[in-house]
C-alpha positions in Angstrom: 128.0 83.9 124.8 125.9 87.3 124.1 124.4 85.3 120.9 123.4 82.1 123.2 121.8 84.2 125.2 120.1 86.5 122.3 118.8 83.5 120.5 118.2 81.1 123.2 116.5 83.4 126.5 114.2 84.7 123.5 113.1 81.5 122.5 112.9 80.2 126.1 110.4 83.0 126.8 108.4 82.5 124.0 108.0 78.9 124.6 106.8 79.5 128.5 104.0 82.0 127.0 105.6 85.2 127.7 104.0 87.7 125.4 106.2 88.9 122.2 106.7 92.7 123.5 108.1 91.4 126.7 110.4 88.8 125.9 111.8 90.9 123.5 112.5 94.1 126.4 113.5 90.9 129.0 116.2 89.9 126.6 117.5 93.6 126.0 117.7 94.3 129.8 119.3 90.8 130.1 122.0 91.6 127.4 122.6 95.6 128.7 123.0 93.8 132.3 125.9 91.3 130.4 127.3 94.8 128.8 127.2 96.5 132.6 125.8 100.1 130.7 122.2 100.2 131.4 121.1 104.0 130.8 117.5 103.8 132.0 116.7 107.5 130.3 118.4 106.0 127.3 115.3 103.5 127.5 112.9 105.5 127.8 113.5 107.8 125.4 114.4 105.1 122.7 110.9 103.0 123.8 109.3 106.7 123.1 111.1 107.1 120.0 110.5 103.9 117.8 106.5 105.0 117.8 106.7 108.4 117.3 107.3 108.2 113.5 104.6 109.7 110.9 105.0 106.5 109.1 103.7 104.5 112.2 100.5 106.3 112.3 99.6 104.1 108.8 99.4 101.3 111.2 96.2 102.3 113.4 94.5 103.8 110.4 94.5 101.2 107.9 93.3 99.0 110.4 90.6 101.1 111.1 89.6 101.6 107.6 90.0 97.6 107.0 87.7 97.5 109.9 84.9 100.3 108.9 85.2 98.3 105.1 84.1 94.8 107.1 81.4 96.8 109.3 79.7 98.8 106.8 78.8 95.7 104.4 81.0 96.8 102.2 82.4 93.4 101.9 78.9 92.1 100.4 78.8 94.3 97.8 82.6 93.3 96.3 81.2 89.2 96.5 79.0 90.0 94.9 80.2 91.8 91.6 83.1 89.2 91.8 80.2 86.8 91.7 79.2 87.9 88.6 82.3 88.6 87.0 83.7 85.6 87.3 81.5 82.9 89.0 80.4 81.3 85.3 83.5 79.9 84.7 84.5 76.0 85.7 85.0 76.2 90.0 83.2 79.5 89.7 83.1 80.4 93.7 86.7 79.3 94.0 87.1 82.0 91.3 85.0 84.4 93.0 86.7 83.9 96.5 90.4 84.7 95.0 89.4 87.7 93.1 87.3 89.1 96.1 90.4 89.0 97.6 92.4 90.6 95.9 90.1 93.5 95.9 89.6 93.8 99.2 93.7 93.6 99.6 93.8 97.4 98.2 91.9 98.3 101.0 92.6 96.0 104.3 96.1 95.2 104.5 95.7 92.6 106.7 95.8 88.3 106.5 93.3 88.2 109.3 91.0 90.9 108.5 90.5 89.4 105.1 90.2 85.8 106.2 87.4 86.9 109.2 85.8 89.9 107.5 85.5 88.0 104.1 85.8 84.5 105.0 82.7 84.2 106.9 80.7 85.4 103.6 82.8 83.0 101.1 83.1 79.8 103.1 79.1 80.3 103.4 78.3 81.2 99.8 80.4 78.5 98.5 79.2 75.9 100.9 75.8 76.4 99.9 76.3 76.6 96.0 77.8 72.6 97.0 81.3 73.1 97.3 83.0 71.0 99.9 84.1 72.4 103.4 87.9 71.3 103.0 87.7 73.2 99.7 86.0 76.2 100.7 87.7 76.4 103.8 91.1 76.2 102.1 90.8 78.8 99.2 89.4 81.2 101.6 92.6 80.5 104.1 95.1 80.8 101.4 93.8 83.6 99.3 93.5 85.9 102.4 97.6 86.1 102.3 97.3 88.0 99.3 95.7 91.3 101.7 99.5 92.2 103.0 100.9 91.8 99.5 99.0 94.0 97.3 99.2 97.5 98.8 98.3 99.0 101.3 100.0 96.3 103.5 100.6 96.9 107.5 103.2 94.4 107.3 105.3 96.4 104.9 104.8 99.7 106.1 106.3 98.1 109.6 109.3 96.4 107.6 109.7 100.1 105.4 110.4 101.8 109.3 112.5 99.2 110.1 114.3 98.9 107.1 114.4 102.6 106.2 112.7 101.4 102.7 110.4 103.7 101.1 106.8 102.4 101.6 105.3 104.0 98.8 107.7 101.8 96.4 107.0 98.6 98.8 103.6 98.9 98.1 104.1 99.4 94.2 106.4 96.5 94.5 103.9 94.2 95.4 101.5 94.7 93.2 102.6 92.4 89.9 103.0 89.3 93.1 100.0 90.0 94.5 98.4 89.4 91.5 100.6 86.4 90.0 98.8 84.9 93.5 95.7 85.3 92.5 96.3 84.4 89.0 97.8 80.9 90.5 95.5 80.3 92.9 92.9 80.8 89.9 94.7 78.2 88.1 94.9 76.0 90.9 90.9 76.0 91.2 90.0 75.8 87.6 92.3 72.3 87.5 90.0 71.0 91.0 87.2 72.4 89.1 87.9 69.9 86.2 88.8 67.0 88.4 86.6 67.5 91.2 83.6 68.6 88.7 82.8 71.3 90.4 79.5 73.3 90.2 79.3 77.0 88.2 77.1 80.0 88.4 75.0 81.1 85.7 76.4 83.4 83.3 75.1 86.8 84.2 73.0 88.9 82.3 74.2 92.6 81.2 71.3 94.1 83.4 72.5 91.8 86.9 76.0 92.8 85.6 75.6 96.4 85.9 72.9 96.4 89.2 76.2 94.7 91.1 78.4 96.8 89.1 76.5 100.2 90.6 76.3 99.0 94.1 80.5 97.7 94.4 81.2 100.9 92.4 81.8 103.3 95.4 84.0 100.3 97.6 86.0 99.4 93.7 87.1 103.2 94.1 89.1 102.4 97.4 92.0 100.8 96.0 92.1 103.3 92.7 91.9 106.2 95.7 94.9 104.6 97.9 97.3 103.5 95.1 96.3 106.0 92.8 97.3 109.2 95.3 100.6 107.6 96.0 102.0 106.8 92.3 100.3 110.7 91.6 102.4 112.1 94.8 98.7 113.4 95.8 99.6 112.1 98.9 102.0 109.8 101.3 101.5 106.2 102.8 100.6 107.5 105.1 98.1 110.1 104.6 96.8 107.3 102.4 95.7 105.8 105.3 93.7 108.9 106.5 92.0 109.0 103.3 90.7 105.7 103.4 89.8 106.4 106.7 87.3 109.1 105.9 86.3 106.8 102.7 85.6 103.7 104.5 83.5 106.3 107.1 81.5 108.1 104.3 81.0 104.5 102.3 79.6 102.6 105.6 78.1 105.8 107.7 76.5 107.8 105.0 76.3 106.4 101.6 75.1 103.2 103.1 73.8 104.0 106.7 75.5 100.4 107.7 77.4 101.7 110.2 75.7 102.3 113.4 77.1 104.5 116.9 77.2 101.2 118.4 79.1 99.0 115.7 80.9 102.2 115.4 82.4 102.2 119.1 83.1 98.4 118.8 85.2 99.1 115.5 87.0 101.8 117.0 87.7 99.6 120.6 89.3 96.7 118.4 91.4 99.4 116.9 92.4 100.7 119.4 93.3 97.5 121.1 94.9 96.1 118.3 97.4 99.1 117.2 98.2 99.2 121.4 99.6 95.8 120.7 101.4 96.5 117.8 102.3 99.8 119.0 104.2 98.5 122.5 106.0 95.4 120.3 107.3 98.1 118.0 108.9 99.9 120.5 110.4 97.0 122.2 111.9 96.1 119.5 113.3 99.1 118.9 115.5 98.6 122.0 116.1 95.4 121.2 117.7 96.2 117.5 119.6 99.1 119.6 121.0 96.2 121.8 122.2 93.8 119.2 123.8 96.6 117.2 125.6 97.1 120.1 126.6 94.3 120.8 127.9 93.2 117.5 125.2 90.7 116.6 124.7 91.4 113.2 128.0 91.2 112.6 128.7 87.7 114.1 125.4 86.7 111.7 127.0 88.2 108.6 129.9 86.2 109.1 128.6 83.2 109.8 126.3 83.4 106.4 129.0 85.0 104.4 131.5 81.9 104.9 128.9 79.6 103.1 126.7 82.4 101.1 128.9 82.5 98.1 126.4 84.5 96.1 122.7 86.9 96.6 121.0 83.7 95.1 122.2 81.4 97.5 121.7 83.9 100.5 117.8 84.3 99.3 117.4 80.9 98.8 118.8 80.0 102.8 116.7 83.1 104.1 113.9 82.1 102.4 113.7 78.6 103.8 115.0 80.5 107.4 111.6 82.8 107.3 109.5 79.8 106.5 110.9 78.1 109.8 110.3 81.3 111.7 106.8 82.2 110.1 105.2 79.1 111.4 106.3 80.0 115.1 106.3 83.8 115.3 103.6 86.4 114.9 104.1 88.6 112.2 105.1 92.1 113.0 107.4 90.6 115.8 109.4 88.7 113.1 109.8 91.8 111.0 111.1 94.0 113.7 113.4 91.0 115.4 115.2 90.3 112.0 115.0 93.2 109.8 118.1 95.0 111.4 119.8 91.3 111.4 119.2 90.2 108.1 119.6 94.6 106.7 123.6 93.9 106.8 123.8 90.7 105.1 121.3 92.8 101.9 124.0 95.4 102.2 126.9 93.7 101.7 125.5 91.2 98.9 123.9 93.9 96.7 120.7 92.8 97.5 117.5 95.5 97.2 116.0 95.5 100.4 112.4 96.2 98.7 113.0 93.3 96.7 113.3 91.7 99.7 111.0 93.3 102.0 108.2 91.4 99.6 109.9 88.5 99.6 109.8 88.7 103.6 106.3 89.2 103.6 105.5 86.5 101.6 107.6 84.0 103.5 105.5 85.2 106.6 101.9 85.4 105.2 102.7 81.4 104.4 103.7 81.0 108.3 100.1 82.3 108.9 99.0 79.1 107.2 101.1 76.8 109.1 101.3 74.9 112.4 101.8 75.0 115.0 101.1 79.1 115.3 99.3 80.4 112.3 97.0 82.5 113.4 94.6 82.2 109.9 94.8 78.5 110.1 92.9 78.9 113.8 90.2 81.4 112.3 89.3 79.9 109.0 88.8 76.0 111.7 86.1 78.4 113.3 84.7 80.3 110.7 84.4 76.9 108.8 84.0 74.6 111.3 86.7 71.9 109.8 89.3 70.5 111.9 93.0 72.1 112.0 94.3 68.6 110.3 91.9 68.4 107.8 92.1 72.6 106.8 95.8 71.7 106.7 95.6 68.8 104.4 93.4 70.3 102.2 95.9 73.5 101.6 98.6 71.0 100.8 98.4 71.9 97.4 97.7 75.7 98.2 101.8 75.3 99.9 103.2 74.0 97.0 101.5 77.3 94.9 102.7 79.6 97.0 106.0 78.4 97.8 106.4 78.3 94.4 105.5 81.8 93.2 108.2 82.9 96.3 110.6 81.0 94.3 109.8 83.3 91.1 110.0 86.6 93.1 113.2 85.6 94.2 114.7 84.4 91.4 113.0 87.1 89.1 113.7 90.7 90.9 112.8 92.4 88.2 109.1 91.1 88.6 109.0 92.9 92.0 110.9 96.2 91.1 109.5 96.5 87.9 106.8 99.0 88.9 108.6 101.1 91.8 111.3 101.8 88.8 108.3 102.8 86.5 106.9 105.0 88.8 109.9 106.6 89.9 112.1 106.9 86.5 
């Protein structure tokens, strides 16, 4: 009866609209009304507690920096060197869009700040070099779900709390996927390149190399900065995320005077609005894990996958194709603090790393952002690009099948994923 009503009053209030923070607190007051022990101090105290964390705090900050990066024009200055790096070669924008991507990943951390902050400046410059608007919309869309795999990654920093992962070895962890993405998505766009017959760019000269090379220099550093403190121990996630606050700031407010008191106020309202949101679904859901460890939930899951889940392949495999299913219908950081402390027994007693997982988690989820009927990048690349949601969705058909398939190596592959923490650490 308690799992009926954990799994099906959820779902009920998500379909009627309620927002995710309160369905999940509705639900925990329903089930501690079933249990007859509501502590109402308990509450309070537990709502305070699952946001007062020093790992939380990268939350707000990297979105800020993301945010300053996208303001301060930053975000011209990597097209463009990317542009001349690699926009010679057969499908050269498609090129261009994928690695710009995977730069700005070491500095956003975000799907959605990539695809909005960056997408707006691809779809255009790829539309006008004569690249179709199914196309362009489509490598923009899917190449944005590389920013939460290559560190740093907001996402993983919120699984790492609820996990009790390190973040600083999630973050390593991701980066040999991250770039196996872009690598197959560069694949992908040289093969529509041939049969497509897609325009290039002209090779570059050494002088236009090193004029875009001088003015991305400063924003190429962010990434080196971020990643680079953590593997030295300079500094923590977190305080990684207050370095590339003050970066971001002295790139787009000094160095490049894009950033002006007004733009500046914006920047920091979105912020502000934006880590509120995440802030009160984080610590709902930490009275909501409180409640289903109470009441035996996990338990009743592990049993249920454990009388058919004869091996760790065969669980990955099934949870895989379970986050898939819940990526298309629920936000991203809601899904990671629902199931992490579900799914955290079932890695436990099946051997399984959780940072092997938590990438493969993140992954499964960053595809849900491409796919109906909720993903949120499917609704802002229709705008940004001005294609209909059933065309964008045709055109990434191809774009599923890629990255469904490099999920299916970093599962059956751990090594490709925990290669790096284990370097770094050993």
């Amino acid at each position: 009866m308690v799992l009926v009503v954990f799994i099906g009053l959820l779902l009920v209030l998500f379909l009627i609209g309620m927002p995710v923070a309160f369905s999940m607190g509705f639900t925990s007051f329903v089930l501690m009304l079933m249990d007859g022990n509501i502590q109402y101090a308990n509450m309070a105290q537990r709502l305070m507690g699952g946001i007062n964390s020093f790992v939380i705090l990268a939350v707000p900050l990297f979105l800020l920096a993301g945010k300053l990066l996208n303001t301060g024009g930053i975000t011209d200055r990597i097209f463009d060197f990317c542009k001349v790096c690699v926009g010679f070669l057969p499908g050269g924008m498609g090129h261009v869009n994928v690695t710009s991507s995977v730069i700005f990943s070491g500095m956003s951390g975000t799907a959605v700040s990539d695809a909005a902050g960056l997408g707006q400046i691809e779809i255009k410059a790829m539309r006008d070099a004569g690249y179709g608007r199914g196309f362009s919309s489509a490598i923009t869309a899917a190449s944005s779900t590389i920013g939460p795999i290559i560190p740093p990654s907001l996402p993983m920093v919120i699984y790492g709390v609820a996990a009790g992962a390190s973040v600083g070895a999630l973050f390593l962890a991701g980066v040999i996927p991250g770039l196996l993405m872009g690598v197959a998505m560069m694949l992908l766009v040289s093969y529509f390149a041939k049969k497509r017959d897609f325009p290039r760019e002209a090779r570059p000269t050494w002088p236009v190399f090193f004029r875009a090379l001088r003015r991305a220099f400063l924003p190429l550093l962010t990434p080196v900065i971020i990643i680079g403190g953590i593997y030295k121990g300079i500094f923590t996630p977190t305080e990684a995320a207050v370095v590339a606050v003050l970066y971001a700031f002295f790139l787009a407010g000094i160095v490049y005077r894009e950033l002006t008191w007004k733009s500046l106020v914006q920047v920091l309202r979105e912020t502000a609005r934006d880590s509120a949101i995440i802030g009160i679904i984080i610590s709902m859901a930490t009275i909501y894990g409180n409640v289903i460890m109470r009441q035996r939930i996990p338990m009743e899951v592990l049993d249920f996958f454990t009388s058919f889940a004869d091996s760790a392949l065969i669980l990955l495999l099934v949870l895989n194709l379970f986050l898939l299913i819940v990526g298309a219908f629920m936000e991203t950081i809601a899904a990671i603090t629902i199931l992490t402390p579900i799914i955290l027994p079932l890695l436990n007693e099946f051997g399984i790393d959780p940072v092997h997982f938590g990438i493969i988690m993140v992954l499964n989820l960053m595809i849900g952002l491409l796919t109906p009927p909720f993903g949120i990048v499917l609704f802002v690349i229709s705008k940004i690009g001005g294609i209909g949601i059933l065309q964008l969705i045709r055109e990434l058909i191809p774009f599923y099948l890629l990255l469904i398939a490099v999920l299916l190596i970093i599962t059956l592959f751990p090594d490709l994923v925990l290669w790096l923490p284990k370097l770094m650490t050993s």
